[in-house]
N, C-alpha and C positions, 0 to 999 in steps of 0.2 A: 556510544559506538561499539559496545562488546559486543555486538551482534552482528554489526555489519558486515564481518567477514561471513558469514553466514548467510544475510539476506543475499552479498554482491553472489556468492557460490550457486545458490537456487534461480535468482534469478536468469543467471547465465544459462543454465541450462533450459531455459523458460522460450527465452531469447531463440535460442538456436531452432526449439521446438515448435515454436508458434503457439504457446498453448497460452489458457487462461491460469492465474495466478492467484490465488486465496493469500492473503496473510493475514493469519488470526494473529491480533494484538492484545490478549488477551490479559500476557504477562508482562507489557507494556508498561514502566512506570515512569517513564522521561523518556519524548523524543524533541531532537533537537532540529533546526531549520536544515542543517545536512541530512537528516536522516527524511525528515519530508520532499526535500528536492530529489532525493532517491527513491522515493516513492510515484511521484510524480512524474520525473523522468522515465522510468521504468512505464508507468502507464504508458504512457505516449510512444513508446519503442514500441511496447508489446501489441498497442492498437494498428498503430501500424503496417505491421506483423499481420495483422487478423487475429491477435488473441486478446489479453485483456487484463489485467489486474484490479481485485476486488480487495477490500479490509472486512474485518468483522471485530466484535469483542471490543471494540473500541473503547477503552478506558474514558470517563469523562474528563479526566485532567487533558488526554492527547483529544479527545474532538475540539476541547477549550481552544486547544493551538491551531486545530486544523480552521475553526471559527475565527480566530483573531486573523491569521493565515488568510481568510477567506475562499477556502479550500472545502469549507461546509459540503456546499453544495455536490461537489466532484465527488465528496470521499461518501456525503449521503448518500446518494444512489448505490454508491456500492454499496455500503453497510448491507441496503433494503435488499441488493439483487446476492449480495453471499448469504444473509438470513434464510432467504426463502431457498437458495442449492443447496 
């Protein structure tokens, strides 16, 4: 969670904006089921919205979680659609 004040900050301003969201997970070396729920949640506000949030860089330990999670799928498409912007 040392980052969360961080993520909650950008997103905010995401939120207000309507826009689409990148978050490269690059430096990513533990995320925990609150730090997914705020991923997740965030998607869903921001679609919403009309905007969108995407992951990239996705460490293989964090897709492991997103796969146990059953979030594969969700967070796959993104990976593919922030790869290719």
């Amino acid at each position: 969670m040392a980052t969360a004040p961080s993520l909650e900050a950008a997103l905010g301003m995401a939120f207000a904006e309507r826009c689409t969201v990148i978050v490269d997970m690059a430096r990513v070396t533990f995320m925990a089921s609150s730090g997914i729920g705020k991923l997740v949640r965030a998607r869903k506000r921001l679609r919403a919205a009309d905007g969108d949030l995407f992951v990239r860089n996705v460490p293989p330990n964090v897709r492991q979680v997103f796969t146990i999670c059953g979030l594969d799928e969700l967070f796959g498409e993104q990976r593919k659609a922030a790869a290719a912007g």
